[in-house]
N, C-alpha and C positions, 0 to 999 in steps of 0.2 A: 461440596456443591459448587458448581461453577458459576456463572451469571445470565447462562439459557437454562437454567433447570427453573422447574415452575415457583414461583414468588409464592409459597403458599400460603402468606401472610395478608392477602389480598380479598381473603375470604374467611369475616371473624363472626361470630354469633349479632355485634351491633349492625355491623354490614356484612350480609350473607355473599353478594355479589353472587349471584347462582344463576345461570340460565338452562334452556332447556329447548328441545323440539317438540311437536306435536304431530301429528299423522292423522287423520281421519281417513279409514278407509271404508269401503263398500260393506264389509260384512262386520258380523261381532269379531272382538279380540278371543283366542282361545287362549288362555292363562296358560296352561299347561305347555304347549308348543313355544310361548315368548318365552319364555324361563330357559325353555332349551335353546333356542335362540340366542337367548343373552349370553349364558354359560358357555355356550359353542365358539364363542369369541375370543374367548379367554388368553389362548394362545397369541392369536392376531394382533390383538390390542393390550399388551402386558402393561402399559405405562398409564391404563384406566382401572385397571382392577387392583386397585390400588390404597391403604391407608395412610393418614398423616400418624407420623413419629416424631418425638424430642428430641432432636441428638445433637450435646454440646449446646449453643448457643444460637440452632436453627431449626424450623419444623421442615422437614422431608417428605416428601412421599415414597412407601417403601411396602411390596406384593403383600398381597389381601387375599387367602386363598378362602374368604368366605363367600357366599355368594353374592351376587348382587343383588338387592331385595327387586322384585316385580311384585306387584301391588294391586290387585282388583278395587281403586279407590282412587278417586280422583282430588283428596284430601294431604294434605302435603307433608314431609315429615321434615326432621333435621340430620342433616348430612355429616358425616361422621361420628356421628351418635352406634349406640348398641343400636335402637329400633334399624337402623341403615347397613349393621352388619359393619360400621365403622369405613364405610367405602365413600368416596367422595362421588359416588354418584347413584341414581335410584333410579326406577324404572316402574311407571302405572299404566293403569288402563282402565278403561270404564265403558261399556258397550261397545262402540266400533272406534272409539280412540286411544291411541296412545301415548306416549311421551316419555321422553327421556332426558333429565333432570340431573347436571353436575356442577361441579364449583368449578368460575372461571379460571382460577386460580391455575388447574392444569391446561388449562385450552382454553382457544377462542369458537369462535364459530365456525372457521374452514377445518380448525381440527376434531371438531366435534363430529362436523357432518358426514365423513367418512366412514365415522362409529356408527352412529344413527343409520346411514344407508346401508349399512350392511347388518345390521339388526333386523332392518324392513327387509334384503335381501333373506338373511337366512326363514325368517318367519314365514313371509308367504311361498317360499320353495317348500317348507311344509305343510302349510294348510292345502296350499294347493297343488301341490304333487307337480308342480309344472318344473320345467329344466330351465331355469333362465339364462342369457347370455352371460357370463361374470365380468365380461369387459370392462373396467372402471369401476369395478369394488376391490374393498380389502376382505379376504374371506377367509376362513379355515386352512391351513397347510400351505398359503404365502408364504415366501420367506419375503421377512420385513426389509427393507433397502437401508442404510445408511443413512440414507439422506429424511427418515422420515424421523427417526429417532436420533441420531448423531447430532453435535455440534453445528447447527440451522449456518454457518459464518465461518467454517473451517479455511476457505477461502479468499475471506477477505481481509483485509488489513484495516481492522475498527480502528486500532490504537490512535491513527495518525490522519481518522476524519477531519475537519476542518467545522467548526460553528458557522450555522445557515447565515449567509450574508443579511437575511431578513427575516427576522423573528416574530412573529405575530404577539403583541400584547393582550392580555384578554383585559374587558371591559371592567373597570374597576366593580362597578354596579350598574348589572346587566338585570335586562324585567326575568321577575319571578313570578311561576302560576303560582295559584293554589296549593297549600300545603295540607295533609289529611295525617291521622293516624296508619302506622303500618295494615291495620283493619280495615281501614277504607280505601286500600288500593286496589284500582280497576284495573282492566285489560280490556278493551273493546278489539271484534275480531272484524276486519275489512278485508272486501274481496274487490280488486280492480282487474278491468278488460288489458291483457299485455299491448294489443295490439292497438290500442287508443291514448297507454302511456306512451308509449314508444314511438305513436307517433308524434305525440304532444312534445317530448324528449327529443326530438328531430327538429321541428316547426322552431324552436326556441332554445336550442343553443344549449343543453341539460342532458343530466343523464338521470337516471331514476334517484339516485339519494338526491342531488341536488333539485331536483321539480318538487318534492315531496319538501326538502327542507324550506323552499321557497313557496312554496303553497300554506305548509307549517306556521310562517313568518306572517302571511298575510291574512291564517287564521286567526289569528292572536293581535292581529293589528285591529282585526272586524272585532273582534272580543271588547276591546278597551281600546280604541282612539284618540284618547287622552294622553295614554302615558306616553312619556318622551325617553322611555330608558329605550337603550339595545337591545334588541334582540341575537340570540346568541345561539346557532344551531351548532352542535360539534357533529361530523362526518365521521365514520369509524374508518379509518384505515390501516392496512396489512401491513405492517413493516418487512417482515420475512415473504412476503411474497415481493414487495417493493424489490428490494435486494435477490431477487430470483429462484428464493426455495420455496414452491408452495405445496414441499410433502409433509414437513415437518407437525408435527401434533404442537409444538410448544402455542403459547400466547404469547405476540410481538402486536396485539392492537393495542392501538392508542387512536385519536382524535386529532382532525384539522378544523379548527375553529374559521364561523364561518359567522359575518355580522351584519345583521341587519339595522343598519341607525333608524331612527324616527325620520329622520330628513331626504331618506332613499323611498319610504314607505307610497308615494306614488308614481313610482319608475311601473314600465309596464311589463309583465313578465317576463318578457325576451330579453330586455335589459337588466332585470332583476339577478334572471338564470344566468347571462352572460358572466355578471359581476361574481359571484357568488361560484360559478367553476373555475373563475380565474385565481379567486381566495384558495380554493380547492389545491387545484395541480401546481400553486404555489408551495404547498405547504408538503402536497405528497410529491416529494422527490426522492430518488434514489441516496444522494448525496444527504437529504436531512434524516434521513432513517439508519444512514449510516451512521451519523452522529448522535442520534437518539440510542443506539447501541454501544457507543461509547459512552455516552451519560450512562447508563445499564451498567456498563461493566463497571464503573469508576464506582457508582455509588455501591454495586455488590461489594466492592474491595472494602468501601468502609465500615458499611455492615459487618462485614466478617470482624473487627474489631471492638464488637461490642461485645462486653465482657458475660452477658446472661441472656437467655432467652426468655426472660420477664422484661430484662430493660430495652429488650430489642422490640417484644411484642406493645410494651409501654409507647416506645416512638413512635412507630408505626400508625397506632392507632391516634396520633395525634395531625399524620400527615392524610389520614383517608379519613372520607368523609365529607372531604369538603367539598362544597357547590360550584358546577364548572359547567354549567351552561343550563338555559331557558330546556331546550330541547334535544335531541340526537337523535339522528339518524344512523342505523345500521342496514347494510345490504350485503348479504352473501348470495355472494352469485352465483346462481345454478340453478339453470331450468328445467333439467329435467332428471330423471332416476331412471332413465332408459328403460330396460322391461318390465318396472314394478308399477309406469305411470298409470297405467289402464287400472290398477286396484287400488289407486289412491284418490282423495278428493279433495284434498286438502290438507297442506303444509305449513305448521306458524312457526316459527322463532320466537320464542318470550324470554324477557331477561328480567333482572331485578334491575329498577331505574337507578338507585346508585345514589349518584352525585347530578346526576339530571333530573329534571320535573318530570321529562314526559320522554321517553323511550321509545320509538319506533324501529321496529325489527323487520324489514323485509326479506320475502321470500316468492320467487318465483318459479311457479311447475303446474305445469298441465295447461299454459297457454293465460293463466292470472297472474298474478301481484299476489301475496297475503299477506297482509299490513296489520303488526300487532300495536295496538296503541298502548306503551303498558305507563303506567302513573299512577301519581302518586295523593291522589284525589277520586272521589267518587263523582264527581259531577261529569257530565256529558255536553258541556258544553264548546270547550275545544273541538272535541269527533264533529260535533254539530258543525259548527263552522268551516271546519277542513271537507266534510262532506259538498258544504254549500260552494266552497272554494272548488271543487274538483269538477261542480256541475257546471258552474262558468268556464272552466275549460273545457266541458264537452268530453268528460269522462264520468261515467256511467259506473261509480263506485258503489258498494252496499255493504250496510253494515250486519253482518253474520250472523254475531251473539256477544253479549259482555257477560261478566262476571268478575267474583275477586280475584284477584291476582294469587293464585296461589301456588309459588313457585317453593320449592323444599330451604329448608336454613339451614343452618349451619352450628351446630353444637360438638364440642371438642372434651368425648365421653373420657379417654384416660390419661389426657395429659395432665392430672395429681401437681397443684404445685403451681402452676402457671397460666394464666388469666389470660389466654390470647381475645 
């Protein structure tokens, strides 16, 4: 294993870390057709169809020629389990929705979404016999490029990065929401106008993560007024796309922490956004992702010298888990699905919150925003207040549907012997 192959230790039965896409389109799902769909890819995307293996002192991912389960249930199962077909990733559907459900552990979100759009590609070229353009899918009988599966940094010289001159500290004790049972985790679904964030993201100095983590901030300020801790949004960003590969499938996100003090708490947005993208494109530099890939490599190398893959799964689980911020934001960007837009209605991103309270997944297509609020709480009182926040800016947001969170776990059916 090298130190770009997927961490798959990232993703354990206590912390699933799983996320997923969602689809709502115009007609019912035909089970029968996504199945062939799914399977149709097989070839395309070898590095998703995929099981975890024990080998030596590391878990692998290594070809799964079972199928992928598709699921008429919108009911969630545990991923790499037997029910799962032992595959690190599943696929349901329920009336006119779909979703597609895997551990972060292989992918982030611009790796995933590739899979997913061409899932939705192949399916409605069957239901609906129509000829699509394939411009900008990965489809059946591609031959795969190098650069999607190869070595993401064969070109750069990690070894001899240099440590960021300015390191961001995170807040000793930073405010925490609400905390619930895994059982009482929500999802609230949000749909905003593009063309009224964007411009609100112009007028103020912002781009859509940062309005949204800034909005975030001063929902949670109207919540509780009193308290005097930080506020802490962490921003997800692309390392491998920083660094200029963004065909690769692996996962290179991580987070730029972004602070909101009690003492900033009546700067007026403009200034809010300014301060707050300037923490930003501090922090996402080509130069600090370089170095963050040396950190990667260094610490793979020490890893490899632990002598069992019980003691290695034992560390591990003492360094995840831990609490790194109030809130996060994620934004995968990408507006549209070129000829499939007209049969879709709707696009979510949902992840398991993790190490954060409250998890917002952005996605935008078909001319909205779809903003998943996923947390770790059943109350409704944050969405509340972010709603109220959105309407003083003169953005015309509405909330879709909630429910539980019910993203697929994670269970590790024949690794005999060893408690990851």
């Amino acid at each position: 294993m090298e130190y770009y192959d997927p961490n798959m230790f990232i993703c354990s039965p206590e912390n699933p870390n799983t996320m997923g896409f969602t689809a709502t389109l115009y007609e019912p799902i035909d089970g029968d057709l996504l199945r062939e769909a799914v399977e149709s890819l097989r070839e395309r995307f070898p590095y998703f169809y995929v099981r975890a293996k024990a080998e030596g002192n590391d878990l692998i991912p290594v070809p799964n020629p079972l199928p992928i389960t598709v699921r008429n249930t919108w009911d969630p199962i545990d991923l790499c389990s037997r029910e799962a077909n032992y595959h690190l990733a599943a696929v349901k559907y329920e009336g006119n929705r779909l979703a597609l459900e895997m551990c972060h552990s292989i992918s982030d979100g611009p790796g995933f979404l590739p899979f997913f759009k061409s899932i939705l590609f192949c399916y409605l070229s069957k239901k609906t016999g129509q000829v699509f353009d394939p411009a900008g899918f990965r489809l059946p009988g591609d031959i795969i490029p190098e650069r999607e599966t190869g070595d993401p940094f064969a070109d750069l010289d990690i070894d001899s990065a240099d440590a960021p001159l300015i390191q961001k500290e995170q807040a000793a004790d930073f405010y925490r929401l609400e905390q619930g049972r895994r059982d009482d985790w929500q999802v609230f679904y949000l749909k905003l106008p593009e063309d009224q964030v964007m411009c609100y993201c112009r007028d103020n100095d912002g781009s859509p993560n940062v309005v949204i983590s800034v909005l975030l901030a001063k929902a949670i300020r109207r919540n509780d007024p009193d308290s005097e801790k930080t506020i802490i949004a962490d921003i997800a960003i692309d390392h491998k796309a920083l660094l200029g590969n963004f065909e690769n499938y692996r996962m290179f996100a991580n987070t730029a922490e972004i602070s909101f003090p009690k003492k900033r708490e009546d700067d007026d947005i403009m200034k809010s956004c300014t301060i707050a993208r300037g923490q930003l494109m501090l922090q996402a530099q080509p130069e600090n992702s370089l170095y963050f890939m040396k950190m990667r490599k260094i610490g793979h190398e020490r890893m490899k010298q632990i002598p069992s893959l019980q003691m290695k799964a034992d560390l591990i689980k003492k360094s995840v888990g831990k609490p790194r911020g109030t809130v996060s934001v994620s934004y995968i960007n990408s507006r549209t699905f070129g000829p499939l837009d007209p049969f879709i209605r709707e696009v979510f991103a949902v992840a398991e919150p993790g190490v954060i309270d409250v998890l917002c997944e952005v996605f935008c297509i078909n001319h909205s925003f779809f903003v998943s609020f996923n947390q770790k709480f059943s109350s409704d009182n944050l969405v509340k207040a972010f709603m109220q926040e959105l309407e003083k800016a003169g953005i015309n947001g509405e909330i879709i549907r909630s429910g539980p969170l019910r993203l697929c776990g994670v269970r590790y059916d024949d690794l005999e012997g060893v408690t990851i």
